[in-house]
VOBA-1610 file (N, C-alpha, C; in pm, whole numbers, padded with zeros to 5 digits, always signed):
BEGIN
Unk+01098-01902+01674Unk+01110-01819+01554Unk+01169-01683+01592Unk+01254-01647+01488Unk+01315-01497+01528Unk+01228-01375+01523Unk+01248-01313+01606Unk+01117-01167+01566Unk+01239-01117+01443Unk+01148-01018+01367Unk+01164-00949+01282Unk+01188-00807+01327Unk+01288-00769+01277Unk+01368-00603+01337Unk+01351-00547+01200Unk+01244-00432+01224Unk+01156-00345+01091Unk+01253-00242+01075Unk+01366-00197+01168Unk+01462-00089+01153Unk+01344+00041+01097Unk+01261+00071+01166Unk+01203+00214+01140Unk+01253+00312+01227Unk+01330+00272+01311Unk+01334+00380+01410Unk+01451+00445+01368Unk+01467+00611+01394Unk+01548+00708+01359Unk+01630+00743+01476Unk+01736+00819+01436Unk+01844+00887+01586Unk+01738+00990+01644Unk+01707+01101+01574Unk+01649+01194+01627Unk+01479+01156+01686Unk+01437+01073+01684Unk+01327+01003+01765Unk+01301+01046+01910Unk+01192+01115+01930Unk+01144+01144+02069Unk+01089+01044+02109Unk+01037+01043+02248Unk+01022+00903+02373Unk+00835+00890+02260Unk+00759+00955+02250Unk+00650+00952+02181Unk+00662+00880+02041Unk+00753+00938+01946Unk+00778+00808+01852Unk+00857+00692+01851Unk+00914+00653+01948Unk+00996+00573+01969Unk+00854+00471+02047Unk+00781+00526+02128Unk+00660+00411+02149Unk+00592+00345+02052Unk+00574+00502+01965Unk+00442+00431+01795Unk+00507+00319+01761Unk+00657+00334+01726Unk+00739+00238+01639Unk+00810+00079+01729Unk+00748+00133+01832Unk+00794-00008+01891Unk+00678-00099+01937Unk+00530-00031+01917Unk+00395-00072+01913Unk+00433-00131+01742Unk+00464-00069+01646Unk+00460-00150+01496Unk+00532-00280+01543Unk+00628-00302+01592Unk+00755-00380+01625Unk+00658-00489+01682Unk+00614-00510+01831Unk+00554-00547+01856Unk+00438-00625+01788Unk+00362-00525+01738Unk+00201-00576+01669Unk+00310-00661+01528Unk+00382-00646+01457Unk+00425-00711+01363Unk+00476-00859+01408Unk+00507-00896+01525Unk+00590-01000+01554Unk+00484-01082+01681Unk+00340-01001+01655Unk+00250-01116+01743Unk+00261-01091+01903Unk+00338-00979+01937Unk+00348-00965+02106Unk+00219-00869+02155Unk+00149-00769+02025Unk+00042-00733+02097Unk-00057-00760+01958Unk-00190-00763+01957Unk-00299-00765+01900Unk-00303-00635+01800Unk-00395-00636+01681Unk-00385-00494+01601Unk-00473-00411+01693Unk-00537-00424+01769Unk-00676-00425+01827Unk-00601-00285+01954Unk-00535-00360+02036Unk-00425-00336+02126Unk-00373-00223+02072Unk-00293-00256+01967Unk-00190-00184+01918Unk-00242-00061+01867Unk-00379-00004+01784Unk-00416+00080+01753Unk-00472+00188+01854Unk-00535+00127+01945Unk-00548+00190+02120Unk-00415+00271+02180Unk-00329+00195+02135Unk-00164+00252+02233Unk-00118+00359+02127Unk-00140+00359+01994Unk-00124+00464+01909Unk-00178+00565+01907Unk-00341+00567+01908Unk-00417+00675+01925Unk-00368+00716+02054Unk-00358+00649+02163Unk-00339+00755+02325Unk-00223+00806+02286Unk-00144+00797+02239Unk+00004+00845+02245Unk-00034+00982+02180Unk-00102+00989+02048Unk-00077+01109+01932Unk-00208+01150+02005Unk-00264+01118+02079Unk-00383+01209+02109Unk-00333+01340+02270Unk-00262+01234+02352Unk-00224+01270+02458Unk-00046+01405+02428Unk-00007+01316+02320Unk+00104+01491+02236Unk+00013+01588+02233Unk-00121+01577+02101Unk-00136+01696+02063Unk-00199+01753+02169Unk-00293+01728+02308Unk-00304+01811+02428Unk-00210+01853+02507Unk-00105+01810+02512Unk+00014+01855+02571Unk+00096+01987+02531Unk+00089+01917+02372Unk+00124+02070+02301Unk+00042+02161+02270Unk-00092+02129+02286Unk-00188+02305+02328Unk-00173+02387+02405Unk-00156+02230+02550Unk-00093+02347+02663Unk-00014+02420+02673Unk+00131+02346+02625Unk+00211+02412+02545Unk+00211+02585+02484Unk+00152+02550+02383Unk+00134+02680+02258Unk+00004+02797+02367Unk-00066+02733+02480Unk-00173+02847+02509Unk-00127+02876+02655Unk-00003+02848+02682Unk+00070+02868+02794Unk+00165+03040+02788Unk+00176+03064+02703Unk+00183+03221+02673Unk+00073+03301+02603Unk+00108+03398+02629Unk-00008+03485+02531Unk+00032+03498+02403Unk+00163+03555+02354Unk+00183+03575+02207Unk+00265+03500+02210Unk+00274+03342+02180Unk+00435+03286+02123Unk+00500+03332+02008Unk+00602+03366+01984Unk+00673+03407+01883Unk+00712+03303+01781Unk+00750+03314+01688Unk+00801+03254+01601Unk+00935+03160+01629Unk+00995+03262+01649Unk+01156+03202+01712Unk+01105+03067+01805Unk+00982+03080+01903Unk+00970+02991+02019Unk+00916+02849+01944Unk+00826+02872+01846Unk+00762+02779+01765Unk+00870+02731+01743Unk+00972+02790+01640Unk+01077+02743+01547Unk+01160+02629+01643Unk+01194+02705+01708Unk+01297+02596+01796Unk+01253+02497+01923Unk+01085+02516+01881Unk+01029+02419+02022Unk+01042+02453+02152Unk+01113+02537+02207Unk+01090+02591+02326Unk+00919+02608+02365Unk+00865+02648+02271Unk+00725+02637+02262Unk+00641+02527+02200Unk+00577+02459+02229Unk+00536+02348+02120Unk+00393+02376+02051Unk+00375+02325+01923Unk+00249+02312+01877Unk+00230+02206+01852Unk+00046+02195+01854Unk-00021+02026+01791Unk+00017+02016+01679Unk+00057+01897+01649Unk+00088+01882+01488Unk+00030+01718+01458Unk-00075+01674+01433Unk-00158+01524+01395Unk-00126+01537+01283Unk-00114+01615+01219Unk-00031+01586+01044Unk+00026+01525+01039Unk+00152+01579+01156Unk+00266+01531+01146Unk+00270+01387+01176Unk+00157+01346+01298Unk+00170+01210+01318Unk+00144+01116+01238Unk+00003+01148+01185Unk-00015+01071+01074Unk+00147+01039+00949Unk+00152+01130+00921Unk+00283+01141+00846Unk+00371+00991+00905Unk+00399+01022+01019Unk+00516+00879+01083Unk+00458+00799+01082Unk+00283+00754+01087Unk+00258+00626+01101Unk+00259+00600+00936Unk+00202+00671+00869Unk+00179+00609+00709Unk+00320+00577+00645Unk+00415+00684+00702Unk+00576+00616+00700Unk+00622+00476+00728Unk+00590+00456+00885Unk+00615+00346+00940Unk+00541+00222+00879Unk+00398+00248+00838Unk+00294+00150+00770Unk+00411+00104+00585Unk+00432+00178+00543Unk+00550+00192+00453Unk+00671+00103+00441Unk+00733+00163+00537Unk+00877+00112+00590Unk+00874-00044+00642Unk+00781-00025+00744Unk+00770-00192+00762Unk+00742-00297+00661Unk+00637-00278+00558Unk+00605-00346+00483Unk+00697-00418+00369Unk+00848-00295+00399Unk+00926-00325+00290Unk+01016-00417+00333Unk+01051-00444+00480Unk+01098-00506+00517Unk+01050-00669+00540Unk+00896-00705+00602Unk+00838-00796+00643Unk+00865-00911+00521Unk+00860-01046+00493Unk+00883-01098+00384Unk+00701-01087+00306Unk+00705-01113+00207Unk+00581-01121+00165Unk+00482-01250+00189Unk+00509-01326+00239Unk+00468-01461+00270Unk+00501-01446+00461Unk+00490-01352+00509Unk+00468-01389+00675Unk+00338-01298+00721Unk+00309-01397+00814Unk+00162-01304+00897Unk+00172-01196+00943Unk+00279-01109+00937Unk+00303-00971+00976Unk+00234-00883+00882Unk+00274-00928+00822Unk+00187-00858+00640Unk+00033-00800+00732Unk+00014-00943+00710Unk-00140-00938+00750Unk-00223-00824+00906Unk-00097-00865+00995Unk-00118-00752+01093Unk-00133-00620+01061Unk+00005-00558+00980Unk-00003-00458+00934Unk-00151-00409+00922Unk-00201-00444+00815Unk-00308-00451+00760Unk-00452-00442+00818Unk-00398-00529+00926Unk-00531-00528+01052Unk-00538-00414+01144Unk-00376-00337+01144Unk-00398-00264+01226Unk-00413-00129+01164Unk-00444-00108+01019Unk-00508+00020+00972Unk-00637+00016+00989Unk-00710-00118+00958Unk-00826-00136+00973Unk-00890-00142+01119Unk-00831-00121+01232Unk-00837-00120+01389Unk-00839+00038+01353Unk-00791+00104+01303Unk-00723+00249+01282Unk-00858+00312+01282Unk-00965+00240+01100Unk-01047+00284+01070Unk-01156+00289+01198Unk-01177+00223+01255Unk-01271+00122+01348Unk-01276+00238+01450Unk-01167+00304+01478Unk-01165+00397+01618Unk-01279+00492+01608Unk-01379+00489+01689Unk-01463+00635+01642Unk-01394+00738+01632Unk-01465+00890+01538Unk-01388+00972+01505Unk-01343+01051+01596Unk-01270+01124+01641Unk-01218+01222+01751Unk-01136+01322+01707Unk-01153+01434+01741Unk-01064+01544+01714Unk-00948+01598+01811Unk-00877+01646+01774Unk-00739+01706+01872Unk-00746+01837+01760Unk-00625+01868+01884Unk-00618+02067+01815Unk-00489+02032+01694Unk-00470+02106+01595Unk-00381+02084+01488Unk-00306+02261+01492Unk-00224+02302+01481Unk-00115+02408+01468Unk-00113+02444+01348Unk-00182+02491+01221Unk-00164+02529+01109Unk-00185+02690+01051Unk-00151+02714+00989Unk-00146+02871+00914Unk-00141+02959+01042Unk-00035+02982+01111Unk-00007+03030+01252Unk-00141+03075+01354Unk-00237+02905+01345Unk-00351+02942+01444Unk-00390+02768+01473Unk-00495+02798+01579Unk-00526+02657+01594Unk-00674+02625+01565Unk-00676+02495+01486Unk-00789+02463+01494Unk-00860+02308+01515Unk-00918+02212+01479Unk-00947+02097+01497Unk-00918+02038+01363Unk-00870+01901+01406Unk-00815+01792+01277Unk-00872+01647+01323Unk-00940+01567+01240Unk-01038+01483+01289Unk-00940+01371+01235Unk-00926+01272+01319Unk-00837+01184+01326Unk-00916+01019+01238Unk-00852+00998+01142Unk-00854+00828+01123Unk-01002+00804+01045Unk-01019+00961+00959Unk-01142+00952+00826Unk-01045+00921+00767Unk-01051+00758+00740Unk-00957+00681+00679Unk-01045+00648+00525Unk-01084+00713+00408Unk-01152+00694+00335Unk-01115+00679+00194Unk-01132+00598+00078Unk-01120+00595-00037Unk-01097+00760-00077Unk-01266+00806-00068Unk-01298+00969-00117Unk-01169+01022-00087Unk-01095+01054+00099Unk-00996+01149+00107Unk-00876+01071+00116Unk-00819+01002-00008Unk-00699+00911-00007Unk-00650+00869+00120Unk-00718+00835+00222Unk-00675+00777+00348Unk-00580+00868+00422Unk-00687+00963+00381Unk-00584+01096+00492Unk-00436+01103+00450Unk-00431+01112+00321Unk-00294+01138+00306Unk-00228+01000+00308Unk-00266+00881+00345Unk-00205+00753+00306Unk-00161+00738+00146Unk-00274+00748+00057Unk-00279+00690-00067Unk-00099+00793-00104Unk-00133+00901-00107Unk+00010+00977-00126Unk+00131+00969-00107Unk+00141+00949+00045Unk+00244+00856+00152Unk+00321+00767+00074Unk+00207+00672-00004Unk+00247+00549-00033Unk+00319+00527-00176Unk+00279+00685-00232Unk+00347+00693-00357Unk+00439+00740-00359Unk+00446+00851-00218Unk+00562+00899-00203Unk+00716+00780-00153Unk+00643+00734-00109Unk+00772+00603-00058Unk+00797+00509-00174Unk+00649+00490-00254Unk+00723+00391-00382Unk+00854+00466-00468Unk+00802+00574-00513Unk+00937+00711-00584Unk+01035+00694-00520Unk+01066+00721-00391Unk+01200+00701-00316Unk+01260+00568-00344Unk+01186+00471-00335Unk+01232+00378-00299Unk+01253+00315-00447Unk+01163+00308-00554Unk+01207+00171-00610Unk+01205+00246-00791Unk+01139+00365-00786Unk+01171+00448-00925Unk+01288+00552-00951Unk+01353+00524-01056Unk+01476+00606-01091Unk+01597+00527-01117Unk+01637+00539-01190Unk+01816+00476-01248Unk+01771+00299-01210Unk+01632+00283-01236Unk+01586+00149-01282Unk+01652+00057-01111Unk+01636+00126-00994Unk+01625+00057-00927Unk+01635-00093-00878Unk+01512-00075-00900Unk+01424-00242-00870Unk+01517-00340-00978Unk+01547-00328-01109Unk+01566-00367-01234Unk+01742-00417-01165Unk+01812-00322-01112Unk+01965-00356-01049Unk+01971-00395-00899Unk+01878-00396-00811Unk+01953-00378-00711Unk+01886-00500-00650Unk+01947-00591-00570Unk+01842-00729-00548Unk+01806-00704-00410Unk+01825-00600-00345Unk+01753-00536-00167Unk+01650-00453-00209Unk+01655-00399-00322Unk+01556-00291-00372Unk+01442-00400-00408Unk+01470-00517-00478Unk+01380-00591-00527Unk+01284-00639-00469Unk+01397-00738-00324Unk+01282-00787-00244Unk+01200-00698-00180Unk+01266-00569-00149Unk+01150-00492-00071Unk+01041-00442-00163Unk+01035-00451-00312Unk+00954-00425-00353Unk+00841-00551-00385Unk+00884-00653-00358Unk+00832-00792-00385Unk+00749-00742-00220Unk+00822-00719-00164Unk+00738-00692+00022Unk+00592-00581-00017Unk+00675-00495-00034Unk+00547-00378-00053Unk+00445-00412-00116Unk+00473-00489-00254Unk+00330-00536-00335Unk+00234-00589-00246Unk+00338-00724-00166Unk+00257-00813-00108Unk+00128-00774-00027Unk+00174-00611+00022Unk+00122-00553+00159Unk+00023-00468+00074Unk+00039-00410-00017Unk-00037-00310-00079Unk-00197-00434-00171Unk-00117-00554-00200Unk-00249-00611-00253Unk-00322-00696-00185Unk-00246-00702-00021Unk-00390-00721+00102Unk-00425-00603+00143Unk-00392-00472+00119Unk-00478-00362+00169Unk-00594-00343+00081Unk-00587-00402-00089Unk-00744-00426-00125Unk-00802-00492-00140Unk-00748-00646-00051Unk-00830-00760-00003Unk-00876-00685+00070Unk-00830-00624+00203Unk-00895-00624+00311Unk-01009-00460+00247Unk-01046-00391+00118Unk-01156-00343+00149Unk-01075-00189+00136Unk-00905-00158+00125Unk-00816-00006+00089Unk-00784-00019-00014Unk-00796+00065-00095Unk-00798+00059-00189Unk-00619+00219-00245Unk-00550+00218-00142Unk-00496+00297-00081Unk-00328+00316-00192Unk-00325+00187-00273Unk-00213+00161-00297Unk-00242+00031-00435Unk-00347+00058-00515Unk-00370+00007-00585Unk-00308+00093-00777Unk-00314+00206-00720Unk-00270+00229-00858Unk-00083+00216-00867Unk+00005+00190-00750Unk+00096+00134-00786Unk+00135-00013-00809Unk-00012-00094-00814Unk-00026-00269-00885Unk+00075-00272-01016Unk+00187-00367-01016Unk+00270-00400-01140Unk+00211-00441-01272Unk+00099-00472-01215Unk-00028-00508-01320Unk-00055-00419-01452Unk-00108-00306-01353Unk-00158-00187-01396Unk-00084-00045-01446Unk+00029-00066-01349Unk+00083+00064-01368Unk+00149+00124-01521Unk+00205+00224-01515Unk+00216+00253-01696Unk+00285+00399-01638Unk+00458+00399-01657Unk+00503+00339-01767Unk+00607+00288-01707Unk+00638+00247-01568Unk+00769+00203-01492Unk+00736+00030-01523Unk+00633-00032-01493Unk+00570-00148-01508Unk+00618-00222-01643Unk+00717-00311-01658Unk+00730-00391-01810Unk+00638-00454-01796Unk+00592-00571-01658Unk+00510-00676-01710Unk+00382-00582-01768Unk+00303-00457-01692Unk+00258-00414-01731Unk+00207-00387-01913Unk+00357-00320-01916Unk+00337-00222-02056Unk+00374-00389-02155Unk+00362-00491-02135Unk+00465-00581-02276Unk+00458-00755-02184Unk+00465-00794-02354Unk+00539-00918-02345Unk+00647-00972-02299Unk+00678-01091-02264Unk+00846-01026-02222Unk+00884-01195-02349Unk+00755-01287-02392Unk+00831-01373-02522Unk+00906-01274-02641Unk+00892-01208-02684Unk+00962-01177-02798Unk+01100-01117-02750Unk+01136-01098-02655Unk+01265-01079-02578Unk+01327-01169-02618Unk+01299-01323-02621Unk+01405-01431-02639Unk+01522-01446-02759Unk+01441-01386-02836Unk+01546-01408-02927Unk+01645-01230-02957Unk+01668-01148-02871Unk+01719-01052-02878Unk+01819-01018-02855Unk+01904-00946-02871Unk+02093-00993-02855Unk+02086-00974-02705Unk+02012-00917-02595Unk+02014-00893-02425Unk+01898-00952-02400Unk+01873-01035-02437Unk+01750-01127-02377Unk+01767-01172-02223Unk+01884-01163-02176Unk+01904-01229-02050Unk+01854-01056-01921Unk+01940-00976-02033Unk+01929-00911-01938Unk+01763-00822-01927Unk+01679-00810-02070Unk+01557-00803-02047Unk+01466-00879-01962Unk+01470-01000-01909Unk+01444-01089-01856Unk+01470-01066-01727Unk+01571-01050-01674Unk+01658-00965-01536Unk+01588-00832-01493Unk+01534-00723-01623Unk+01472-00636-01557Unk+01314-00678-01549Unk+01296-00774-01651Unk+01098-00829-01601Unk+01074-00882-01504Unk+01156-00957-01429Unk+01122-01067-01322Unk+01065-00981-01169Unk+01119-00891-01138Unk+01107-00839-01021Unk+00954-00799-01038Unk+00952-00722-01165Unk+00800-00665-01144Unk+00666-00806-01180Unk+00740-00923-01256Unk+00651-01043-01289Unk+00626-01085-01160Unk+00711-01095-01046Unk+00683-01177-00891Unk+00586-01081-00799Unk+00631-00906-00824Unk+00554-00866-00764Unk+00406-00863-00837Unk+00370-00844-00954Unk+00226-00895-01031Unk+00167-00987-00935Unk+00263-01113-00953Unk+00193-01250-00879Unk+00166-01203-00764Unk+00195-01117-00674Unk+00143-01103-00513Unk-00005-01042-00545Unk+00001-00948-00625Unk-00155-00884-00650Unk-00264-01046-00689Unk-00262-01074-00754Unk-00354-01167-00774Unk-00289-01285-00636Unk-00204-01347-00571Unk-00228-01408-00426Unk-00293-01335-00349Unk-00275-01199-00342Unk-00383-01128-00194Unk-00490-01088-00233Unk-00489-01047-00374Unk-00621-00944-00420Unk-00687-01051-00542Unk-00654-01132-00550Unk-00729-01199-00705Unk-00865-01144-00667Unk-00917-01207-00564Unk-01075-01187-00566Unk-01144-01081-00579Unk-01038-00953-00586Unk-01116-00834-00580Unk-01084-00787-00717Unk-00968-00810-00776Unk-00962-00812-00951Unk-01014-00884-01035Unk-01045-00989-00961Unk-01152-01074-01093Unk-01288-00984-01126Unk-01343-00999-00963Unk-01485-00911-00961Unk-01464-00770-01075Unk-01355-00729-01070Unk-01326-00586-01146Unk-01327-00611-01302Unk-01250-00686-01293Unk-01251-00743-01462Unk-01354-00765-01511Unk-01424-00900-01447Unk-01532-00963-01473Unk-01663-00894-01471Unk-01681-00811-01409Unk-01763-00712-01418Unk-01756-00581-01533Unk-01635-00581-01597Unk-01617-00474-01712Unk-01668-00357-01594Unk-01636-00342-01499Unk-01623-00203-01422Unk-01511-00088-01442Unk-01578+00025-01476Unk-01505+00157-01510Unk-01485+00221-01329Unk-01367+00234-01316Unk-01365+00276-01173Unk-01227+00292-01116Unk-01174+00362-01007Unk-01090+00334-00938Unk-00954+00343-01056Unk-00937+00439-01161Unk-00844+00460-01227Unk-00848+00352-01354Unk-00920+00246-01376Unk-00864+00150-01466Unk-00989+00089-01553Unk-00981+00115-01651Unk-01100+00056-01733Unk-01094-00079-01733Unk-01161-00181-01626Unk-01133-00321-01596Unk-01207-00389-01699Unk-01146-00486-01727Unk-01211-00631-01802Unk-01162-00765-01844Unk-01233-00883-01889Unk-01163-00991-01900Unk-01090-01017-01997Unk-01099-00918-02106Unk-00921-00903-02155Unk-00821-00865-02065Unk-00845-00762-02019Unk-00723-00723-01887Unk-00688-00856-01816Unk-00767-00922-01762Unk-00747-01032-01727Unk-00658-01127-01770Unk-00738-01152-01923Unk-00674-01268-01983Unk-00542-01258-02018Unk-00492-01108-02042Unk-00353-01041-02071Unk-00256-01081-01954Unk-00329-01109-01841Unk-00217-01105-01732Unk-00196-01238-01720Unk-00302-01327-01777Unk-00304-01433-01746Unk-00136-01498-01822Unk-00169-01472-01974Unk-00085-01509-02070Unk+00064-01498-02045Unk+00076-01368-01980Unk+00155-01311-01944Unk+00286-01425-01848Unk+00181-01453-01727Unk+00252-01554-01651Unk+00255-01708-01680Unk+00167-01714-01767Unk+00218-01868-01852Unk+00351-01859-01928Unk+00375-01714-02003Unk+00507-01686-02059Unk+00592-01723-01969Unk+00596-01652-01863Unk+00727-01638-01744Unk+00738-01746-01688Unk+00640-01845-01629Unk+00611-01979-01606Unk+00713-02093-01650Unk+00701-02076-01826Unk+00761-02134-01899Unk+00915-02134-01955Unk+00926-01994-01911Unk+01091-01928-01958Unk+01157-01966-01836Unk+01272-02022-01917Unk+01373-02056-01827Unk+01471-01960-01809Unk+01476-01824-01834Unk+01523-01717-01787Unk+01522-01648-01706Unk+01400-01709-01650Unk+01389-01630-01463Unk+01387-01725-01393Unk+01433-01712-01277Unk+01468-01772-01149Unk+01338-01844-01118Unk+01396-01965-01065Unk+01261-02068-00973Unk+01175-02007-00941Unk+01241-01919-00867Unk+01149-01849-00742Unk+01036-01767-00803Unk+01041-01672-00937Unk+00950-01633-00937Unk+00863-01724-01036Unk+00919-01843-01116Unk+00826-01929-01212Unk+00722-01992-01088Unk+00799-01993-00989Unk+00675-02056-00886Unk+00576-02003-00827Unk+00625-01847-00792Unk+00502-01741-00800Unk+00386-01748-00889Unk+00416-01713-01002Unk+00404-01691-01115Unk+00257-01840-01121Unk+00331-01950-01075Unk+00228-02062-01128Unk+00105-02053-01006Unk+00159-02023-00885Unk+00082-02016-00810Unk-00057-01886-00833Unk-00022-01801-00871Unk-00133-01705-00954Unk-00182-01750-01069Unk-00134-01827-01144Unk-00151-01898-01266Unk-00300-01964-01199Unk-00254-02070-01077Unk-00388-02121-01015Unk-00464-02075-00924Unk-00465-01927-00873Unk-00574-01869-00811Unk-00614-01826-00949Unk-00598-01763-01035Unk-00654-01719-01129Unk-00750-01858-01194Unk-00726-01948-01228Unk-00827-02059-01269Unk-00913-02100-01153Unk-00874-02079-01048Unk-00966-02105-00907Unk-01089-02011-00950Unk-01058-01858-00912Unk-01143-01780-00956Unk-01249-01770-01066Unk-01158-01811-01152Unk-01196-01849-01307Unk-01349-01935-01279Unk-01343-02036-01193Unk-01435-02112-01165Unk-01532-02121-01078Unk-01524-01963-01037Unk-01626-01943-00913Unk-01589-01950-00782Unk-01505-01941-00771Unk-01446-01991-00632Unk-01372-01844-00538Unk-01470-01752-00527Unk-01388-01625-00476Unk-01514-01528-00522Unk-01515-01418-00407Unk-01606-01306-00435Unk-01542-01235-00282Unk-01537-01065-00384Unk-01524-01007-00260Unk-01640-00890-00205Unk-01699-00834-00328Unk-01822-00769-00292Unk-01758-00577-00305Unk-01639-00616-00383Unk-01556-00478-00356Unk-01659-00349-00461Unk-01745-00403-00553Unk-01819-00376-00671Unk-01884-00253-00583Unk-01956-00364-00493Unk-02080-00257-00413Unk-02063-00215-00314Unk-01890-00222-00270Unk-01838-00127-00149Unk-01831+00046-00213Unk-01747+00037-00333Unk-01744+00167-00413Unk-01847+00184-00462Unk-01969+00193-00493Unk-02046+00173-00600Unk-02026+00204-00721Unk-01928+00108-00788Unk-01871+00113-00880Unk-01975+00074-00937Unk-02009+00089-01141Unk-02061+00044-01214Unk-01969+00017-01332Unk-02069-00074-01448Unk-02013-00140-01582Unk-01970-00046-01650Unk-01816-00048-01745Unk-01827+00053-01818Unk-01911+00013-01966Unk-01957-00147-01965Unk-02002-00194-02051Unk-02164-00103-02069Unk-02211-00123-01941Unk-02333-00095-01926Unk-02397+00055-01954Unk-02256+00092-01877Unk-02261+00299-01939Unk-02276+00320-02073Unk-02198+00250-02154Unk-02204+00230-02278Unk-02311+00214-02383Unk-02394+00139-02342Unk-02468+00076-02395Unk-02641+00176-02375Unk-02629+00225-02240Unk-02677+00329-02171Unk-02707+00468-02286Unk-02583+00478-02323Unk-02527+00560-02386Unk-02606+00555-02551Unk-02593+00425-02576Unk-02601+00465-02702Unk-02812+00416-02741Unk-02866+00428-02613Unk-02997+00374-02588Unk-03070+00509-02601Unk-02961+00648-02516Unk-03065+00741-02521Unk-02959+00829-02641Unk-02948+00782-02759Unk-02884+00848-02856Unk-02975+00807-02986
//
């Protein structure tokens, strides 16, 4: 089998990121473990930012000019973080959505979380102080992940309808879903409010039907802009059904989205439409059916992820009702 070339790496790349990104390279294509791979990451960004203390406490007053142009160096773990949640990004858009790389990815944030906590020196507001590495948490958007990740969706797949024209823009967005709805299988919840499901107002399958399109003088081409976001839908319920049923099915208020089994049943309908229309491509009517049947799998008991009482999320049914008990 061919390895997969993630093209993350940049011209201006120092010998330090040129390791992180060839540890992704690696851990994506099965040559090292996530386990491995998160070990060789942390020594790298841990062993910079002591280097560049020595660095920055190797004079008495560094100047500005010396900062500016690196002659002097400072710690910067911002910054690292920054390239890995990039690279965590970038790769994903590339990997297909159906290969075990996905899944590495994935393993190796969660290797990330796993590291006990440790601090290095950080370079900020022209002083130094400590920055605690890999409080990878819902509460603090994954250190700047959850952001990262919105920041790369904007670049990448919103504006002059993107995703809707461009068929490289597409698949990588068919990639990213894939990766973003095993990061809340696996328990991240990091990249859930850009779900095609959910989102509002870039999202058609989201916001609409796409039957009453058929009979419209551009029906073909309404159809042309639903499909990309209908295939990426279907990846959320292949990686995450089990953690959106529980959400639905539970009428849980939480995590941005007033969940329930209308929400559900809406999405359901949704891909029986697309299923059935012969206006979109094989490829995604087959998606499409394949969520069609994790969703009746689920439907029948067959899936739990326990994501309820990871957040301690509650009913918004129950608040409700709560509500109108002491009224």
């Amino acid at each position: 089998m061919s390895l997969i070339e993630l093209n993350i790496a940049q011209a201006g790349d120092d010998e330090s990121s040129k390791q992180i990104k060839t540890t992704f390279h690696n851990l994506v294509n099965g040559i090292v473990d996530s386990a491995t791979a998160a070990q060789e990451i942390d020594k790298i960004i841990v062993n910079d930012c002591r280097e560049a203390y020595i660095s920055y406490t190797s004079v008495p007053k560094p100047t500005a000019e010396q900062i500016e142009t690196r002659s002097i160096r400072t710690p910067d773990p911002a910054g690292w973080l920054q390239l890995l949640w990039n690279s965590f990004g970038k790769a994903a858009m590339v990997i297909p959505y159906n290969h075990v790389g996905q899944d590495r990815l994935v393993s190796l944030l969660q290797e990330l979380q796993r590291i006990p906590l440790h601090k290095v020196p950080w370079f900020v507001s022209d002083k130094v102080i400590e920055k605690e590495l890999y409080d990878l948490t819902h509460a603090n958007g994954y250190d700047y992940f959850q952001q990262w990740l919105w920041e790369l969706d904007q670049g990448h797949f919103i504006g002059h309808q993107t995703v809707e024209t461009d068929p490289e823009a597409a698949v990588a967005y068919l990639n990213f879903s894939a990766f973003l709805g095993r990061l809340l299988a696996g328990g991240i919840t990091a990249g859930l409010s850009l779900s095609a499901l959910i989102r509002r107002p870039e999202s058609p399958f989201c916001m609409q039907k796409i039957a009453w399109t058929a009979k419209s003088a551009d029906s073909a081409e309404q159809a042309k802009r639903y499909q990309p976001y209908a295939s990426a839908a279907a990846q959320w319920i292949l990686y995450a059904g089990d953690a959106l049923y529980e959400l639905c099915d539970k009428d849980i208020s939480g995590l941005g989205v007033k969940w329930s089994r209308t929400l559900w049943d809406s999405w359901k309908a949704k891909f029986n439409e697309v299923a059935e229309d012969k206006r979109f491509s094989d490829a995604t009517r087959d998606l499409v059916r394949q969520a069609i049947e994790c969703m009746v799998q689920l439907e029948q008991g067959n899936g739990a992820t326990g994501i309820v009482q990871k957040f301690g999320l509650t009913s918004w049914r129950e608040d409700e009702n709560e509500d109108k008990e002491e009224e």
